[in-house]
C-alpha positions in Angstrom: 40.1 5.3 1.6 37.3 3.1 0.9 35.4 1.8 -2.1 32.6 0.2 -3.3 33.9 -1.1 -6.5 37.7 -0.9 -5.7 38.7 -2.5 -9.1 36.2 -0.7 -11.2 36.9 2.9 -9.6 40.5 2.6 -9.3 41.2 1.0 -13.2 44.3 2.8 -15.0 42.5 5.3 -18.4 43.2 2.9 -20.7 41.7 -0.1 -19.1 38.3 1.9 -18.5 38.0 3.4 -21.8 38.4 -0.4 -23.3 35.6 -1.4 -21.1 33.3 2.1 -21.6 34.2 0.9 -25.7 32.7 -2.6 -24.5 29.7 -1.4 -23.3 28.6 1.4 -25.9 29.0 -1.7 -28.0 27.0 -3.6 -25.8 24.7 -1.0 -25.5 23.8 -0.1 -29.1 23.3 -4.1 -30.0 21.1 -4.0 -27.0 19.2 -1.1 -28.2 18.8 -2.4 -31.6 16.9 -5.4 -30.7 14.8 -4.1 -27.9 14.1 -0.9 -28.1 11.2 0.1 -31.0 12.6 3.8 -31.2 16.3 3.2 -31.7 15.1 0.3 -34.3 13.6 3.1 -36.0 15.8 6.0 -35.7 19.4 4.0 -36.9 17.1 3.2 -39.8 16.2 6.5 -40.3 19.5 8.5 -39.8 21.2 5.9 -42.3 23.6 4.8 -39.0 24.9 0.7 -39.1 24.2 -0.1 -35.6 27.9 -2.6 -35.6 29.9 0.7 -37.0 29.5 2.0 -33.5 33.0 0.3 -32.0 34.0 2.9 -29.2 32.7 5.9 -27.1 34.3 8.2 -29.9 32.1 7.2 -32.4 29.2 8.0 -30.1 29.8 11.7 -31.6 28.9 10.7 -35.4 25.5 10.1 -34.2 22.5 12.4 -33.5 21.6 13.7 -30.3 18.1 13.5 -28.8 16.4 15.4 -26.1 13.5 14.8 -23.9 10.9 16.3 -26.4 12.0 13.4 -28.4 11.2 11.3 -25.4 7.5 12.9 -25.0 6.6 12.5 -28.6 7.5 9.2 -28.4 4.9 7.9 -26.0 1.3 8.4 -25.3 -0.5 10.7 -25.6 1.6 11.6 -29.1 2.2 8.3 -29.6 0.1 5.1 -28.9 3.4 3.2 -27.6 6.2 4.0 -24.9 8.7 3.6 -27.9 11.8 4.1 -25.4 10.4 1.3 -23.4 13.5 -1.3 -24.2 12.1 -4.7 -22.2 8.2 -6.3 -21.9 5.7 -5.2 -19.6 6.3 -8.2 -17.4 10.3 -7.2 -16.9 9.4 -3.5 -15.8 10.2 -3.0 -12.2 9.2 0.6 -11.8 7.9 3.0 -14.1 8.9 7.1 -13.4 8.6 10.4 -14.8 10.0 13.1 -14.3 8.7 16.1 -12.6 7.3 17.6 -16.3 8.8 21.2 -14.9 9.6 21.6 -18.5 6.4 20.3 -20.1 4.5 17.1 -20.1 6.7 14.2 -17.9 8.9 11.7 -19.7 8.3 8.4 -18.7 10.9 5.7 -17.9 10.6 1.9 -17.2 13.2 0.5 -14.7 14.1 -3.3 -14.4 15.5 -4.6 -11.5 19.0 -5.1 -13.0 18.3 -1.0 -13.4 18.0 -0.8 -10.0 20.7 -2.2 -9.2 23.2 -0.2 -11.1 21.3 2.8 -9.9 22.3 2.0 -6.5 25.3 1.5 -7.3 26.3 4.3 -8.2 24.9 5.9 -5.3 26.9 3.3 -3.0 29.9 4.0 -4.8 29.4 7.9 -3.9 28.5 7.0 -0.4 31.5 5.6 0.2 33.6 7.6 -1.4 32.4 10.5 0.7 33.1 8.2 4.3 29.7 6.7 5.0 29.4 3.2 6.4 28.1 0.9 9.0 26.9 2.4 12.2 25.7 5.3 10.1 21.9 6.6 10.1 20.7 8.6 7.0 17.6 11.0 7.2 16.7 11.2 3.4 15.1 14.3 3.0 13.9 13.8 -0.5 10.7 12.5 -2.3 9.2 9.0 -2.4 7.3 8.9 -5.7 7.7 9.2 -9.3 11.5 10.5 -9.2 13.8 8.2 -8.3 16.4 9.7 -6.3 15.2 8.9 -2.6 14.5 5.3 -3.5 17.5 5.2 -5.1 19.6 6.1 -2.1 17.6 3.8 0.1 18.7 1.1 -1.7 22.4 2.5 -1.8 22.3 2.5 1.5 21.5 -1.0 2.1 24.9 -1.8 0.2 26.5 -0.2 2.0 25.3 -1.0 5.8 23.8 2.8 6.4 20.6 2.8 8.3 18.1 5.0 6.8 15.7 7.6 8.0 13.3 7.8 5.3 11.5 11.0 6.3 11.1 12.4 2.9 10.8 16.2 3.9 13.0 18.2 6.1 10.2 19.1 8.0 10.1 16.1 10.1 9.9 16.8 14.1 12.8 17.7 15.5 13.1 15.1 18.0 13.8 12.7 15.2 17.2 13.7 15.5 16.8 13.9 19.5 15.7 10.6 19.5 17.2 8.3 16.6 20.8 10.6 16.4 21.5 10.5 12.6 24.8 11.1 11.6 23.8 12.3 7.6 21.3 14.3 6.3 20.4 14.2 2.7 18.6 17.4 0.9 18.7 20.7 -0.3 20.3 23.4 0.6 17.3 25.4 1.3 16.1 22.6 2.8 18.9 22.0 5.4 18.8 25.9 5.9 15.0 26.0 6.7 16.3 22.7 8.9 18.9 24.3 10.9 16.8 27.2 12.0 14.1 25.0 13.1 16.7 23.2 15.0 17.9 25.8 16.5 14.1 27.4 17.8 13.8 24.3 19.4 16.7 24.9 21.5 19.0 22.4 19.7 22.3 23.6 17.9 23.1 21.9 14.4 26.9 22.0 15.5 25.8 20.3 18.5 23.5 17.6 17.1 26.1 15.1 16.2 25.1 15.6 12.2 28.7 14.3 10.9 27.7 14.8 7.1 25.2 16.7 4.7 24.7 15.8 1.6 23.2 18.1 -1.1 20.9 16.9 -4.1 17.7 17.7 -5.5 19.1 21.2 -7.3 22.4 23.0 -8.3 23.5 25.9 -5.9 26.4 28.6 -5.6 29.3 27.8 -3.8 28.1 30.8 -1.4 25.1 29.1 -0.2 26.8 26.2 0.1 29.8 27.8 2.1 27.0 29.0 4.6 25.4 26.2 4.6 28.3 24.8 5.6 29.3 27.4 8.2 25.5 27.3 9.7 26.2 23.2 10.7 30.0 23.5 11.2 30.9 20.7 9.0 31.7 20.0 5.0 28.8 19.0 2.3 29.0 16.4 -0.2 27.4 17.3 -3.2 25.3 15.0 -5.5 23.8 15.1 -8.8 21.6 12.5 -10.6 18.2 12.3 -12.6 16.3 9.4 -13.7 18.2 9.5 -16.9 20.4 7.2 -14.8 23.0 10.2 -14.4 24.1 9.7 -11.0 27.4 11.7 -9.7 28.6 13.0 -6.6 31.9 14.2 -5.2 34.2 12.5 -2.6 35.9 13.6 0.5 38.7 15.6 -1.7 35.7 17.9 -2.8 37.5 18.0 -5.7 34.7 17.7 -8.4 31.7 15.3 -9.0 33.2 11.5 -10.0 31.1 10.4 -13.4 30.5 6.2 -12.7 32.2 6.3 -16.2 31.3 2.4 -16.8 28.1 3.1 -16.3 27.0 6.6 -18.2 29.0 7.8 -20.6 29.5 11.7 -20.8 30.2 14.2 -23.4 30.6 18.3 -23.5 28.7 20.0 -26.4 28.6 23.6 -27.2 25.7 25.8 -27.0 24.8 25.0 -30.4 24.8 21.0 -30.2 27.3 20.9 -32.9 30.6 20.7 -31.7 32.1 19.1 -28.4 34.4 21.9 -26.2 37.8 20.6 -24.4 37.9 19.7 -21.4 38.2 23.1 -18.6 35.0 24.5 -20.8 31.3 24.7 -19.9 28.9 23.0 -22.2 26.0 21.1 -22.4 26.3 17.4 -20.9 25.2 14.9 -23.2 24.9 11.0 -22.1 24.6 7.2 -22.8 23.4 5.1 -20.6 25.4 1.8 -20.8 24.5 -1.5 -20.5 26.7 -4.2 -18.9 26.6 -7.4 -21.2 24.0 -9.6 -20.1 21.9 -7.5 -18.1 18.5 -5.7 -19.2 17.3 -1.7 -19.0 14.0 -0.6 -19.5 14.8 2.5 -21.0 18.1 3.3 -23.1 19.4 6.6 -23.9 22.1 7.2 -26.3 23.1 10.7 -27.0 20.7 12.2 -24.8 20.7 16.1 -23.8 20.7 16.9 -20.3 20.0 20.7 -20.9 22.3 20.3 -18.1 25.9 22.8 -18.2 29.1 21.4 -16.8 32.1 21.2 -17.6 35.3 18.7 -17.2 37.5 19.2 -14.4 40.2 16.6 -14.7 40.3 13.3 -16.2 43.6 12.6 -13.8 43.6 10.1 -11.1 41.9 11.7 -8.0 44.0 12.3 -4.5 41.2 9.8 -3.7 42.5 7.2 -6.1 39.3 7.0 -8.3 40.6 7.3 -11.8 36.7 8.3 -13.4 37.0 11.5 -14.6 35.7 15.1 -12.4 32.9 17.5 -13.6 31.6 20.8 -11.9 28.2 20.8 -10.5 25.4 21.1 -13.2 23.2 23.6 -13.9 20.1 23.7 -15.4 20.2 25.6 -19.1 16.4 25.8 -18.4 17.3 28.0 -15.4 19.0 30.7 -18.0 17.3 33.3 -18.6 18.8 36.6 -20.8 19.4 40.5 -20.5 19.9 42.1 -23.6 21.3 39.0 -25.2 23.7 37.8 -21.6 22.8 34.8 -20.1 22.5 34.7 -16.3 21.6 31.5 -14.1 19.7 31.0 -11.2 22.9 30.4 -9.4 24.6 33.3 -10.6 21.2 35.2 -8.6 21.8 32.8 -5.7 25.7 34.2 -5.4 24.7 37.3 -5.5 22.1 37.1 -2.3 24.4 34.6 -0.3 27.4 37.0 -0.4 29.2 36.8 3.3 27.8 40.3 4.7 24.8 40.0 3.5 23.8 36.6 5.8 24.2 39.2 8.7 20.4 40.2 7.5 18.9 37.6 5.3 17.8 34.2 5.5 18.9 33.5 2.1 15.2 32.7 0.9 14.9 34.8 -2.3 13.3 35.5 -5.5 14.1 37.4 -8.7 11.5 38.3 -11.9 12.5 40.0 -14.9 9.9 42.6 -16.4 9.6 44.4 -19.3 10.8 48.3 -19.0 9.1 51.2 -20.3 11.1 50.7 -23.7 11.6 47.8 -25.7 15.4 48.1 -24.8 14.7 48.1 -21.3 14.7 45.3 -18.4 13.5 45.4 -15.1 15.5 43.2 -12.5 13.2 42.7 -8.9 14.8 40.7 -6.2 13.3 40.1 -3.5 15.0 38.8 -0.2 13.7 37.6 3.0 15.3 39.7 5.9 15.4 37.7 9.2 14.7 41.3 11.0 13.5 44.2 8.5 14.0 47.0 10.8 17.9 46.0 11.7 18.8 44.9 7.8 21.3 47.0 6.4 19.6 47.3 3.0 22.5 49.7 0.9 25.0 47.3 2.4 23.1 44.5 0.4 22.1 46.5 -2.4 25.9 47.0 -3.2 27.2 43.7 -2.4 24.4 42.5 -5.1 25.2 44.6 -7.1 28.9 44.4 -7.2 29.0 40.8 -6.9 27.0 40.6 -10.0 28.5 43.0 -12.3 31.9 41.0 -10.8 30.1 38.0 -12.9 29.2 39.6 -15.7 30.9 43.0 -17.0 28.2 43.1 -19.7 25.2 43.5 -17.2 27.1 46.5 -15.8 27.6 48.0 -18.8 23.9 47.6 -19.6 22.9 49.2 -16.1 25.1 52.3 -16.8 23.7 52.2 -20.4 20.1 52.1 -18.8 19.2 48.9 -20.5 19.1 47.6 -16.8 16.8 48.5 -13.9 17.6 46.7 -10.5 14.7 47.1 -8.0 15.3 45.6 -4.5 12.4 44.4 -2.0 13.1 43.0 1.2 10.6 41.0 3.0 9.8 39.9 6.3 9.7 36.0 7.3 7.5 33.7 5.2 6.6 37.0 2.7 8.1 36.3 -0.2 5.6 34.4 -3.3 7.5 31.6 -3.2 5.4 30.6 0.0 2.4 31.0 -1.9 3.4 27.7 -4.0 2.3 24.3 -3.8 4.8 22.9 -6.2 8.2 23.8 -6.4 9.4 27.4 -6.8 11.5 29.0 -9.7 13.3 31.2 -8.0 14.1 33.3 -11.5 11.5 34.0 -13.5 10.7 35.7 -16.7 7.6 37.5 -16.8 8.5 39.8 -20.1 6.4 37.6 -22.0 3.4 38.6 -19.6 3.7 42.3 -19.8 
C-alpha cells in the first residue's frame, strides 16, 4: 500500500486528534486577525476566540451556512467579508455553481492550493494511481475547482493528465493516448461507454484500469452497473470548494476525511444536536489552517446541506487511521410526500434496479405534481428505454415500485391510502427534458408550487 502522507495518514487517534486540536487552535487565531467576518461574528456571539482549545469545543459555537456567505459579500455587502488575506495574496477566486441561489465566492492562495491537492493526491494514491498512469479528467475547467484541483494532484503524484473537461471528447483519444483512469460522473461514464462501444471499441477492452466518480452523489445501483458496463471497480470522490475533499481507497470501504485538514462533525436535521456515529446527519466543517500558512477563505462551522454519516473511526484494512463516512447527499436534493423525505438517489435506485438495465439506459427524470386534492401527490418518472417497442414496461413498473416502497414503508402506505399517484413514461433515446437543458439537470423536481 502506498501513501502520499505516510506519517500523517497512518498517525495512531490520539496523535491526530492532538494535532486536529493544534490546528482548530491555529485556525481560529488565524481567523481572528484576518478575516473581517469572524472579527465580527466572535464579537457578536459573545465567543473568546483563545477559549476554543480543541475540536470539541468547535460544537459550543454557531454554525453558518452559505446564505451567510452570500450576504456577506457584494452585492449585499460592499466587501467579501470571508475574504481572510489581501488582494495581492489571492491566487484564484471561485464560486460555486449558485444552483441554490446567487454563487458564493471564495479566494484561494497558493498555500490553498496546495493543501487542496493534497488531498486529492493523498486519494490518488490511496486508490493505486501512480507514475506511468494517464488521467482523462472529465470535469470542468472554470469557476469550481475540482478539475484544477486534480490536475494539480496529479502532478504530485507523477499521473499524466488528459485534461479533456467533458466526456464527450473523440473517441480516439483513448485509441490514441491509452489512458488508464477516467475521472467523471456516472452518467457521464455511462453516456461514455455507449459511445465507445458505437464506435466499435469495447470499454472492457480499452485498457481503462480505473474510474473515478465525482461531480454528484449516486446509488450504489448505478454505480454497480456502471461498474459492470466497464468490467472494473470505481473509486468514488467527494469534494467542494469548501475545501471538503474525500474519496475512498482500494478497500471501498467508505470515503477517508483528510482529518488534519477539515474537520467534520454530524448534526441532526434540526442543527441542534450532533447524532453518534452509524447515523445520517448533516455534515458540518472547519477548514483548518496549518501554522504558518495562509487561506483566503476560512470556514468554521460551516453547513454542507450535505447528509452522511460516520462509518468507522477504526484503522482502515488500508492502514489510514482518518476516520470513514458514506457518500454525501445533497439535502437540497430532498424533496417530501406527505411529510417523507425521498432523495434523488433513492429515485436513482429505483430506476437502476438489475432487471430493469435489460431496457433502459438509466437516463431518467422524476417531477412531483399536485393531485386533484390537497392530500394528493402525483409521482411522474420518466425513463429512457434503449428500444421502446422490446421494454418490458410492468416488469419495470414493479421493480420501481417495489424497490421503493422497500425504502420507504411510509410511501406504500400513502399509495394504498391514495395520497400517492405513480405515473410511468418511457421515452425513446435523447426524449426525455433533461436534453432540453443547457445547464445542469435536476433530475427530481417539484413542480407543486407551479400548479
Amino acid at each position: 500500500m502506498e501513501y502520499f502522507r505516510q506519517d500523517i495518514e497512518t498517525l495512531v487517534r490520539g496523535d491526530l486528534d492532538s494535532l486536529v486540536d493544534e490546528r482548530v487552535r491555529n485556525t481560529v487565531s488565524y481567523a481572528t486577525k484576518h478575516s473581517l467576518f469572524y472579527k465580527k461574528w466572535f464579537d457578536e456571539n459573545n465567543i473568546r476566540p483563545e477559549s476554543v482549545r480543541t475540536h470539541e469545543d468547535l460544537r459550543e459555537l454557531p454554525v453558518i451556512s452559505g446564505r451567510t456567505i452570500r450576504e456577506n459579500q457584494p452585492p449585499v455587502s460592499q466587501e467579501f467579508m470571508f475574504r481572510s488575506v489581501p488582494w495581492p495574496e489571492v491566487y484564484t477566486i471561485h464560486e460555486t455553481s449558485g444552483t441554490s441561489g446567487m454563487p458564493k465566492s471564495f479566494f484561494l492562495t497558493w498555500d490553498d492550493w496546495n493543501r487542496y491537492a493534497e488531498k486529492y493526491a493523498r486519494i490518488f494514491k490511496s486508490q493505486g494511481f501512480g507514475k506511468g498512469d494517464r488521467m482523462t479528467v472529465c470535469a470542468s475547467y472554470g469557476m469550481n475547482i475540482g478539475a484544477n484541483t486534480m490536475t494539480l494532484a496529479a502532478q504530485k503524484t507523477s499521473v499524466t493528465v488528459i485534461p479533456e473537461g467533458k466526456c464527450t471528447f473523440p473517441v480516439r483519444v483513448i485509441r490514441d493516448y491509452k489512458p488508464t483512469i477516467i475521472v467523471g460522473s456516472v452518467f457521464k461514464l455511462l453516456r461514455l461507454a455507449d459511445k465507445m462501444k458505437e464506435d466499435g471499441l469495447k470499454p472492457e477492452e480499452s485498457g481503462i484500469k480505473r474510474l473515478v466518480i465525482g461531480g454528484e452523489s449516486f446509488a450504489p445501483e448505478s454505480r454497480a452497473y456502471l461498474d459492470e458496463i466497464w468490467e472494473i471497480e470505481s473509486y468514488n470522490t467527494y469534494g467542494s470548494t469548501e475545501g471538503s475533499m474525500c474519496g475512498e481507497c482500494m478497500e471501498i470501504a467508505g470515503l477517508h476525511v483528510p482529518e488534519d485538514l477539515v474537520h467534520v462533525d454530524i448534526y441532526d436535521h434540526n442543527m441542534r444536536n450532533f447524532v453518534r456515529d452509524g447515523e445520517k446527519g448533516r455534515m458540518v466543517l472547519t477548514t483548518l489552517v496549518p501554522e504558518g500558512e495562509k487561506a483566503g477563505t476560512v470556514l468554521i462551522n460551516y453547513d454542507t446541506e450535505d447528509l452522511t454519516r460516520v462509518l468507522s473511526r477504526d484503522q482502515c484494512p488500508c492502514g489510514r487511521t482518518h476516520m470513514r463516512i458514506e457518500n454525501p447527499c445533497r439535502e437540497a436534493e430532498n424533496v417530501y410526500i406527505a411529510g417523507v423525505p425521498v432523495n434523488r438517489v433513492d429515485i436513482e435506485s429505483c430506476v437502476f434496479q438489475r432487471e430493469n438495465m435489460e431496457f433502459l439506459t438509466g437516463e431518467y427524470e422524476a417531477f412531483l405534481y399536485c393531485g386533484i386534492t390537497e392530500d394528493e401527490c402525483i409521482l411522474r418518472i420518466s425513463m429512457e428505454c434503449t428500444n421502446p417497442e422490446e421494454c418490458d414496461f410492468e416488469l419495470v413498473k414493479n421493480n420501481f415500485t417495489e424497490h421503493l416502497f422497500g425504502i420507504s414503508p411510509a410511501l406504500g402506505e400513502n399509495y394504498a391510502d391514495g395520497e400517492l399517484d405513480i405515473v410511468f413514461n418511457f421515452t425513446g433515446k435523447g426524449e426525455l427534458e433533461l436534453y432540453r437543458l443547457k445547464s445542469r439537470p435536476r433530475r427530481l423536481v417539484d413542480r407543486r408550487q407551479a400548479t
